[in-house]
VOGU-330002 format. One record per residue (C-alpha): residue in one letter; z, x, y. Coordinates in steps of 0.2 Angstrom, whole numbers, plus 2048, in hexadecimal, padded with zeros to 3 digits. Each point is the difference from the previous one (the first is absolute). Layout:
AZXY/...
% end
This chain:
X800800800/X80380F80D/X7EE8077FD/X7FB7ED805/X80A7FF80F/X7FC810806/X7F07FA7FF/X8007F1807/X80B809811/X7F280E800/X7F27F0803/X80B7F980D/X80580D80B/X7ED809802/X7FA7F0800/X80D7FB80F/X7F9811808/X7EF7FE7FE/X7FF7EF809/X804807813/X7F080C7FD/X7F67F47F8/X8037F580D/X7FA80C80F/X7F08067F4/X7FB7ED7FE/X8037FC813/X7F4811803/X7F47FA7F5/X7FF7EF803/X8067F77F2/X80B7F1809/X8017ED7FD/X7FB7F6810/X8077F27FF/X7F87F17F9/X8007ED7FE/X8068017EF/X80B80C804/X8157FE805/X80081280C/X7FC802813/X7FC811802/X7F480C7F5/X80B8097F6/X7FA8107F5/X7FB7FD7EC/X7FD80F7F5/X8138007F8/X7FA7FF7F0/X7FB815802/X813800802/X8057F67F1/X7F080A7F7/X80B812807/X80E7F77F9/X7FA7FE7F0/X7F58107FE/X81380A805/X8097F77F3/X7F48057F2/X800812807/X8147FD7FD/X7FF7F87F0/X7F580D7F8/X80E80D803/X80E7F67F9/X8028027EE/X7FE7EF7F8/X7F57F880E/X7F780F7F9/X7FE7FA7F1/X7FA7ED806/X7F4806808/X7F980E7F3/X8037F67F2/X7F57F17F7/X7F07F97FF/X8007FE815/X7FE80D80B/X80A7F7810/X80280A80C/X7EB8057FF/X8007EB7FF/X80B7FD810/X7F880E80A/X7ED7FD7FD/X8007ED801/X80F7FD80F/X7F5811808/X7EE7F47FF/X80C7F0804/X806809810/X7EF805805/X7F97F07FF/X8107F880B/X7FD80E80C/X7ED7FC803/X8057EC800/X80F80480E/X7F680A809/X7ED7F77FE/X8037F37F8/X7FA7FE7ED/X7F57F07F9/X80C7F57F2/X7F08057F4/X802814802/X8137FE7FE/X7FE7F67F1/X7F58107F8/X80D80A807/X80F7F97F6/X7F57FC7F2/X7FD8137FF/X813806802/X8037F57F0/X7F38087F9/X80A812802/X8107F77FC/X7F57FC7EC/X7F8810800/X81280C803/X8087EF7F1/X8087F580A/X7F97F17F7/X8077EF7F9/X7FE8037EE/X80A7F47F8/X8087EF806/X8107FC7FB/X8027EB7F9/X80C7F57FC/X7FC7FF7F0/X8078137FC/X7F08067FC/X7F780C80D/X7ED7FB805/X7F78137FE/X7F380080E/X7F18087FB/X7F680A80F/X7F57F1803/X8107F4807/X80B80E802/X7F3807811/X7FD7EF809/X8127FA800/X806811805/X7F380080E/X8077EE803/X812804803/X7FB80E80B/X7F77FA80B/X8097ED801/X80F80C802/X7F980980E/X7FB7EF80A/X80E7F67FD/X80A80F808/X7F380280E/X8007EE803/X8137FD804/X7FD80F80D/X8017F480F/X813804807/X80B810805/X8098067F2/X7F87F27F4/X7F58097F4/X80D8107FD/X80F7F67FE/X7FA7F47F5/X7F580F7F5/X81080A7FF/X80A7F27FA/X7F47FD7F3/X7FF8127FB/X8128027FF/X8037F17F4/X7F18097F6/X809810800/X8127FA7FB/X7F57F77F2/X7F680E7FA/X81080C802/X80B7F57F7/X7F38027EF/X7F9811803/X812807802/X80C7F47F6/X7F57FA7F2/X7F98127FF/X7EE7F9802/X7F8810808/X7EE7FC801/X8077F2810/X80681180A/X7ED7FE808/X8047EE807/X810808805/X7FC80B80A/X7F27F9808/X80B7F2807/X80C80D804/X7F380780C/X7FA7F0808/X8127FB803/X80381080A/X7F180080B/X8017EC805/X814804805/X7F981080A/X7F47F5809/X8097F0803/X80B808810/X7EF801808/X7FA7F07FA/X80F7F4801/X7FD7F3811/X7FC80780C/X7F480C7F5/X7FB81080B/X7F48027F3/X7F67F57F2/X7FC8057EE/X7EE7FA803/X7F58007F0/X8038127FE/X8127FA7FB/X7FF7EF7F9/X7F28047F3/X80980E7FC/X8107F97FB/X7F67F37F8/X7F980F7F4/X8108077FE/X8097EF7FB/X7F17FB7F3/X8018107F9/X8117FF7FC/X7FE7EF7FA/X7F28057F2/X80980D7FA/X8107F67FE/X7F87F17F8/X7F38077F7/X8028127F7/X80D7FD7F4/X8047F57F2/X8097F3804/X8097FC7F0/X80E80E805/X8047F680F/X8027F17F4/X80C80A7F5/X80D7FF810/X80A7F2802/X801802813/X7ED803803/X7F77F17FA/X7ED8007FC/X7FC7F680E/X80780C80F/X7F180D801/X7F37F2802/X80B7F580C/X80780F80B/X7F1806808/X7F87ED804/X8127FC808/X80681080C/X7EE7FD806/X7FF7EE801/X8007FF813/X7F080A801/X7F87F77F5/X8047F0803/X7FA803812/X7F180A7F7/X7FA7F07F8/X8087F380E/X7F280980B/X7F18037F2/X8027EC7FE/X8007FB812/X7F380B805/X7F37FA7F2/X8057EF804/X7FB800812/X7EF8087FB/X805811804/X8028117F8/X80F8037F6/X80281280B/X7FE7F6812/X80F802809/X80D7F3808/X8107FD809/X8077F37F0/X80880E7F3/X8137FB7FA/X80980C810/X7F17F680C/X8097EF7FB/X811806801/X7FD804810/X7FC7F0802/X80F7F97FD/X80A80880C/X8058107F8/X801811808/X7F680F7FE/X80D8077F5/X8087F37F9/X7F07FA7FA/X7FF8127F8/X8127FE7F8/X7F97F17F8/X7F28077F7/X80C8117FA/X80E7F17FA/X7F37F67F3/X7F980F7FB/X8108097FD/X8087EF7FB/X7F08007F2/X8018117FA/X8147FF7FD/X8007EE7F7/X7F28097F4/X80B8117FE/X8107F37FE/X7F77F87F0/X7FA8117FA/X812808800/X80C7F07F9/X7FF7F67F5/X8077F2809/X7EE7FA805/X8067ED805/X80D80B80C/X7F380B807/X7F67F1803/X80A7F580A/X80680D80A/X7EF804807/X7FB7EC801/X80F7FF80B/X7FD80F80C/X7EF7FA800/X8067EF806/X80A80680D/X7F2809803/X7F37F0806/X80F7F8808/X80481280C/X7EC802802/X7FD7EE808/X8137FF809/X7FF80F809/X7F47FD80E/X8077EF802/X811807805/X7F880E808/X7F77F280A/X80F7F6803/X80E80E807/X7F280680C/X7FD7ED807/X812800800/X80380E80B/X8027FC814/X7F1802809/X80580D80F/X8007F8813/X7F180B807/X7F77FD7F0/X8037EC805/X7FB802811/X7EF8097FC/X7FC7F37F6/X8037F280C/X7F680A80E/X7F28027F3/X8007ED7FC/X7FB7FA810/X7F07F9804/X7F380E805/X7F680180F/X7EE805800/X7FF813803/X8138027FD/X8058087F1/X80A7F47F4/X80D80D7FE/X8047FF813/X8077F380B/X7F27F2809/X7FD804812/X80B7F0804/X80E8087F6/X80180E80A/X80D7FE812/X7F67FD812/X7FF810805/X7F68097EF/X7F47EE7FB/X7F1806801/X7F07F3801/X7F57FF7EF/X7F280D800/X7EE7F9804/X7F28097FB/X7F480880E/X7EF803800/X8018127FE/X80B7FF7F0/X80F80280B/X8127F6801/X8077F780D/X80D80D802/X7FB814800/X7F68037F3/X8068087EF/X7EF80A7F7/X7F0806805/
% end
């Protein structure tokens, strides 16, 4: 466990350091959001942090390969991961750079993604073989075994890019997800003595280092977005982890333990990332149903609509982090007791308080600012404002028979030259 931790602290902190630079080197080279309609920030604000997290990532490994079992994980096995990690987060990171900075089609993206999963099959991370719930492994043979694999990649990939919409969202949520994954994976490799899921292990050890690196620069109000470069990247990370866990192994040891039913590797991965993909498919459905691309953007994502409802910035942020960590702990609950029933209305019951927090909120938010006195100058602007407007007077100043005796003015009337009936104010 100190070799992961050490690992996970070394992806942080350069990943932490690297952001100031990054952010200067994407402000120089022109790679900042301007704000748009879809968007919830004013100001342009610098993208490019994913070649932070990638720094992050990159130093970890460089750590990792000098520690004595990381070593081992990464040497050992039919998967060459660090060659994996590097090569396709390297072409992944490209591509966010050239989209940050140019601006990217969805159709060369899509080749893009398509072609980091293909490094991902060629270095043996794969899906080959699906655990059931019959106890009996389904072998996938290289002709099903590709195109799912390629699937979760690149669904992976967009449903993290898709929830990219609010500070802090995207890296929270991604590094919650990881975390349950690594506690999951650590908890076999390491107690169960299961070796062959040290790869998952540490993978998820790295993404849950460079999302906590990143996330002081990115938590409301951001100084700096992850852009694509980061989102996809993460995205990669997380599905890699996710293959490995579910899919190269056979399952029938985890059914030999009591307190790690069959069912958990295919339920743990679809749940910590529920959020994304629910949004993912939320927005594939709406955008095909209105006639348009799946990949067209719009302001109507899950964070869009809790903002809607009266939430804050952060607290809409919060939110998201409590359903997906609320998600992740109910599945790890079930995978570590066997009190299921227990496990399970505990988490209904957070999850009820939950709705009833999420829609009471803004209303008392609402409530104890209509409650709060209304200061006297505050008052007598609003009266002065109020009044009926003359024409040429400003509405936001008092009429011209408002004003005493000695300051009344008579309206302006135009003159033939384009003058005022007083001095004359432009040229």
């Amino acid at each position: 466990m100190r070799e992961y931790l050490l690992t996970i602290l070394v992806a942080a902190l350069v990943t932490y350091l690297l952001t100031p630079a990054v952010r200067r080197f994407a402000v120089w080279f022109g790679a900042q959001a301007a704000p748009r309609d879809r968007d919830v920030h004013v100001i342009p604000t610098p993208r490019l942090g994913g070649l932070a997290m990638f720094g992050g990532m990159v130093g970890a490994l460089i750590v990792a390969s000098g520690l004595p079992k990381m070593r081992q994980v990464l040497a050992e096995g039919d998967v060459s991961l660090g060659r994996a990690l590097l090569l396709a987060g390297g072409l992944i990171v490209l591509l966010g750079i050239a989209d940050d900075r140019w601006g990217v089609d969805p159709l060369t993206k899509f080749a893009g993604q398509v072609a980091a999963a293909g490094i991902f099959i060629m270095q043996g991370i794969q899906l080959y073989v699906l655990p059931l719930p019959s106890g009996e492994p389904l072998s996938l043979p290289p002709a099903y075994g590709v195109p799912l694999t390629v699937l979760v990649v690149v669904a992976t990939i967009n449903a993290v890019n898709f929830i990219d919409g609010l500070d802090g969202l995207a890296a929270g949520v991604v590094g919650i997800a990881s975390l349950a994954l690594f506690s999951y994976a650590y908890l076999l490799s390491h107690a169960k003595g299961i070796t062959t899921l040290s790869g998952p292990t540490l993978t998820a050890a790295v993404l849950v280092g460079i999302c906590a690196g990143f996330l002081p620069h990115n938590f409301n109000p951001a100084r700096i977005f992850m852009g694509d470069t980061g989102s996809m990247l993460i995205g990669l990370l997380l599905s890699g982890s996710t293959i490995m866990l579910t899919g190269q192994f056979d399952p029938d040891i985890i059914g030999t333990y009591r307190l790690f039913p069959l069912y958990v590797p295919l339920l743990m991965v679809p749940l910590v990332a529920a959020v994304p993909f629910v949004d993912m498919m939320l927005a594939v459905w709406r955008r095909t149903n209105d006639g348009r691309s799946p990949f067209a953007p719009d302001k109507r994502h899950l964070h869009h609509r809790l903002l809607e409802l009266g939430h804050s910035h952060r607290r809409a942020v919060l939110i998201m982090y409590f359903w997906v960590g609320l998600l992740a702990g109910g599945l790890m609950g079930m995978a570590t007791t066997s009190n299921l029933v227990l496990v399970g209305t505990a988490t209904l019951t957070v999850a009820v308080g939950g709705v009833v927090l999420m829609i009471a909120l803004p209303r008392l938010a609402g409530r104890r600012i209509a409650s709060e006195p209304v200061p006297p100058e505050t008052v007598t602007g609003s009266a002065v404002a109020a009044e009926v407007s003359v024409p040429g007077v400003s509405a936001a100043q008092p009429s011209a028979a408002a004003q005493s005796p000695a300051t009344a003015q008579p309206p302006a009337t135009d003159l033939p030259d384009g003058g005022t009936g007083r001095h004359r104010q432009h040229i």
